[in-house]
Structures are given as C-alpha cells and as structure tokens.
N, C-alpha and C positions, 0 to 999 in steps of 0.2 A: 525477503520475499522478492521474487522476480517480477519486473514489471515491462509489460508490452503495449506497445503503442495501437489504438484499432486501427487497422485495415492496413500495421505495416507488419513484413515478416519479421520474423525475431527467433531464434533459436531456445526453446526450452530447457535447459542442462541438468544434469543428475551428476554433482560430485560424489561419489560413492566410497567410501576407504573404513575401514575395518579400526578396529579398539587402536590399534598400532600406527594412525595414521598411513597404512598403504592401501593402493587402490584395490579394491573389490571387483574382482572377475564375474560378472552376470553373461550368460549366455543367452542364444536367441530373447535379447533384451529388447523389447518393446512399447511404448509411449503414446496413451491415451491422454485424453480433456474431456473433463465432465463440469457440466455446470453446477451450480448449490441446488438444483434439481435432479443431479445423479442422469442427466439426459447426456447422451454422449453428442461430443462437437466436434470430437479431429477423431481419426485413429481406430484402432491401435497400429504405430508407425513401426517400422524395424529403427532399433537405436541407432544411429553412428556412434561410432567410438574412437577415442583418442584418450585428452585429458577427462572427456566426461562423455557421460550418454546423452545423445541431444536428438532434439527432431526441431525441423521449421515449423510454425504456424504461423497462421495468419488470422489474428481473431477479428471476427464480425459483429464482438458485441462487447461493451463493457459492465464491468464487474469482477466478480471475483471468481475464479475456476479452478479445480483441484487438477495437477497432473499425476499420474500411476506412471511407474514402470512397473513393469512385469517382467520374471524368467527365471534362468534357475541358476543356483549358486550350490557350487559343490553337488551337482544332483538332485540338492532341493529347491521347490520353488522356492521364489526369492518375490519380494512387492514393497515398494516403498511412494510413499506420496510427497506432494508439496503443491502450496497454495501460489499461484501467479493471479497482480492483476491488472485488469486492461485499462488504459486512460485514455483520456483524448488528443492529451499533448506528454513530451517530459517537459521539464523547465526550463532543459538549454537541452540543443542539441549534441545529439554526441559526435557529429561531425565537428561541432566547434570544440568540443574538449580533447577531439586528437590534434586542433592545432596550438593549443593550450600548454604553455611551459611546466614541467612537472608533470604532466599527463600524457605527450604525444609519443612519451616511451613505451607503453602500454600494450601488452595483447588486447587488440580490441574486446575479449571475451570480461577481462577483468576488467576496465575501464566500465563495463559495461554495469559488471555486479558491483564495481564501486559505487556509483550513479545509484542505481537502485539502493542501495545501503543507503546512501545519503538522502533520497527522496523519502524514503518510510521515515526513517530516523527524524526530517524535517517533520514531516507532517505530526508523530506522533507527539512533538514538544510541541508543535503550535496549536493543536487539537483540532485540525482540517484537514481537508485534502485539500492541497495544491495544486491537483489538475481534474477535469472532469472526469467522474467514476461512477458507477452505480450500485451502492447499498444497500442492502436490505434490513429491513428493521421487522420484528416477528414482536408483537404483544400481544395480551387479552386486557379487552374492554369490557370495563364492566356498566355500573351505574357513577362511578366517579370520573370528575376532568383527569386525562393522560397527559402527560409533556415526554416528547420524546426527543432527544438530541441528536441531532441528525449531523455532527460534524465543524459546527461553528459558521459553515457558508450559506447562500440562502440557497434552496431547492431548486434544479432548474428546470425540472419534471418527473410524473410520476409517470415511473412503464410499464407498472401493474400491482393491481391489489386484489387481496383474496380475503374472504373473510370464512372462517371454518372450514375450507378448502375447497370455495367455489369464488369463482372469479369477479370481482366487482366491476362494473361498469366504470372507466380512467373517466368518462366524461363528466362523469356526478362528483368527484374531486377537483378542487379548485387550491388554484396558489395564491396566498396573499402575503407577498416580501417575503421572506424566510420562513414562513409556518404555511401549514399544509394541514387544510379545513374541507369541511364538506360545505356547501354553498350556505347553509343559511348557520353557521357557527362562527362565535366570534373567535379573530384569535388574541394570541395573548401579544404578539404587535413588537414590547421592545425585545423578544429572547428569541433567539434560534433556534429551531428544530421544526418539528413535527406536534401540532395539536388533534387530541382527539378527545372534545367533549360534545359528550351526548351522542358519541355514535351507536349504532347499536350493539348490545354486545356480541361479544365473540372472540375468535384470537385471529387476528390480522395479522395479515403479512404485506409488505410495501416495499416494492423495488422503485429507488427515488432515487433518481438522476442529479447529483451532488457537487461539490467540488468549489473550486474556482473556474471559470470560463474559460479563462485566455491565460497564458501563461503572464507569471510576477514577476518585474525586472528584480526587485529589491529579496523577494527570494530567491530567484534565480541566481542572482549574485554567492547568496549564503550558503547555495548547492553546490555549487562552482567549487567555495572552496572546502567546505566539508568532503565532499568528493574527494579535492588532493588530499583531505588530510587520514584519508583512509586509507588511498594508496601511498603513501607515504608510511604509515605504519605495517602496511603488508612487506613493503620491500624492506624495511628497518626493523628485521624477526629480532635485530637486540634489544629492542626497546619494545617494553612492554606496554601495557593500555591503561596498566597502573602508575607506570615509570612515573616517577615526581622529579629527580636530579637526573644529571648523567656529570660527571667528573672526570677530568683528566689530570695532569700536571699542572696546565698553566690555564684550566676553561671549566668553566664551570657552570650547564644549562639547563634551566627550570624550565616543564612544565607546567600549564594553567590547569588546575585540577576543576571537574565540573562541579555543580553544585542547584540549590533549589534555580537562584538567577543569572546562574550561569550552564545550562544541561549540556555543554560539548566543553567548555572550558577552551574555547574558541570567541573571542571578546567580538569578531566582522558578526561571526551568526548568530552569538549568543543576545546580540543587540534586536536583532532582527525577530528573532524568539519572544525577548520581552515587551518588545514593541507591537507585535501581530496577534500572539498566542490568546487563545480564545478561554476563557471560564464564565462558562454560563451560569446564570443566575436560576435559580430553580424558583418556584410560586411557592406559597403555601398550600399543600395540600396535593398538592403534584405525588404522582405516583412513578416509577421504572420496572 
C-alpha cells in the first residue's frame, strides 16, 4: 500500500505489466482519488508515463483513499485500482534514508515503495499504527456491550459518526484514555479501542483519529532497517524470500527464517515487535 504524508505532494504510481511480467500499454491513461465515501478528491489527472503511470497529489485529509486509472488497452477500456494511505508523519524521513549506507543508491521512486513496505509490514506485526491515521470502524448496536479494537493506540479524535446514515453530533462523544464512550457510559479503562454500551441501536459508523502522535525513535530504528532489508532483496533477484543457505566453495550463509516470535527473521525489529506488539484482551461477553 502506498503511503502519503498530509499536506505533502507525493506521486501516486500504477506499475502495470501483463501475465509475462512486461509493461502494459494503457492509453489516454487517467488517475482519480475517491474517499471510502466514493466522493471524489483529485482528478481525473492525465497519467505521466515512464516506469509507471503517476499523478502528484497532495492530500488534505487522512485516511484511507482508493485511486482508479482509467483508459484503454488494446482498444478496450482498461481500470485498475489501489488503496493509498494518508499519515501525519513517516517514521524517518526519506531525506534521511537517501543519505543512509545501503539506501542512498536508490531511485528515489523505490526507496520510496521500500519505506512504505516496511511501514505497513511494521505496523501490521505490532497491531497499531505508527503514525497518525484515520480509521473507520462500521458496526450494529444492538442491546448488548460492543468492544471494538480500534488499533492498540489510544484514540486521539473522533471526525465523525453516523448512526443509520444520519450524522451524529462529534460533541455528545467523549474520550476517555484509549476508549471512546458517550458521556454518561462507563468504559472498560484497561483495553484499547472503542466502547459501545448502551448506545442506541443502530449500525454506526466512526471515523476516529488513531495512531501514535509523534513519530517512535525505537520503531523508527526498526523501519530503517527493514526498509534496507527490502532493498536489498530487490536488488539480490538471486536470492529468494525463501532462501535459507546460499553456498559457495569456501562460504557458507544463513538466513534467519521468521517465525510466531520472530515475523521478519530480522532479530534489531523482531526485538522491537515483541517488545511493542499489542494483543488485546477481549471481556466476557464482548461482541465484533
């Protein structure tokens, strides 16, 4: 997934290639942004083309947004999507990792998608987000307590909620530490996420402002170097993602294979993983 920073530009890209690994000819190729509301935000751009189809944006809001190309392939229309999304920070900057040993060799395009590979990757072993984002969580309330896991971090606002498809008033929602109550509900205090008991029924929708705040030295670190170790297997097509040995004559080098307490078989992040990674505790009686 492509990740952009709010309010800085960032180019969208469409690698595009065919069963055969060659690139895919789209004509009067095109590039919109629609929000998880199907509202449009950019677009529709005329693509540049080179390595990939791209357009600049510059998004104004965080979250998660779908981009379309559009046009025609061999005479037929042709449409393809993908999900990018917006944070408030990265972890490291990517100025700092062009002057970073092992990375300042880099097309900055790649450097770029390496970063993003390693920030999802990060976040989905430690069960958070790493930088500020905005999620939406969609349930129905009925007559029983909800617990809703909103990420591992505490909430650090709500930007809107809906309930049956009419918009709730963000004032009558209140934050208490990492759970997310309506004023006179208790929450459940040691778990993270989102509580909903005794709301009224309905099927709610909640766009709530997540994440960590400020960027993590101690993940940042772990990004860093998961990052090289991505471009380092891109540039090294002999070695595969399986690879366990590689053998010569006189040398003989192992791979760290991953595993439940090791998910990169990288011992700097995998430390960092089992040390941070969030599993929350569910109640009794808890519903998802």
């Amino acid at each position: 997934m492509q990740r952009f920073v709010l309010g800085q530009p960032g180019k969208i890209r469409f690698y595009l290639e065919d069963d055969e690994g060659e690139p895919l000819a789209v004509d009067d190729a095109t590039i919109e942004v629609r929000d998880l509301d199907d509202l449009l935000v950019a677009g529709p751009h005329l693509a540049s083309t080179g390595d990939s189809y791209s357009v600049v944006w510059q998004p104004l809001r965080l979250g998660l947004f779908t981009a379309t190309l559009k046009g025609n392939l061999s005479g037929n229309p042709y449409e393809t999507s993908l999900t990018v999304r917006v944070v408030g920070f990265r972890s490291v900057r990517v100025s700092a990792l062009k002057q970073m040993e092992g990375l300042a060799h880099l097309d900055p395009a790649d450097l770029i998608r390496h970063l993003d590979s390693a920030e999802e990757a990060m976040e989905e072993a430690l069960g958070f987000r790493i930088a500020t984002t905005v999620e939406r969580l969609i349930t129905r309330v009925g007559r029983d307590s909800m617990k809703l896991i909103t990420g591992g971090t505490e909430v650090q606002g709500v930007e809107a909620v809906s309930r049956n498809g009419s918009s709730v008033d963000v004032s009558t929602v209140t934050l208490d530490g990492d759970s997310l109550e309506l004023p006179t509900v208790a929450s459940w205090g040691f778990l993270t996420g989102v509580t909903t008991n005794s709301w009224l029924a309905g099927d709610y929708q909640l766009d709530l402002r997540v994440g960590l705040p400020a960027p993590d030295g101690q993940i940042a670190d772990a990004v860093v170097i998961l990052t090289r170790h991505y471009a380092d297997r891109a540039s090294a097509s002999q070695v595969g993602d399986r690879t366990m040995k590689m053998q010569s004559a006189d040398t003989e080098i192992w791979f760290s294979a991953g595993g439940p307490d090791n998910p990169f078989g990288l011992p700097e992040v995998d430390s960092v993983v089992t040390a941070r990674r969030v599993r929350p505790v569910v109640p009794r009686g808890a519903r998802f």
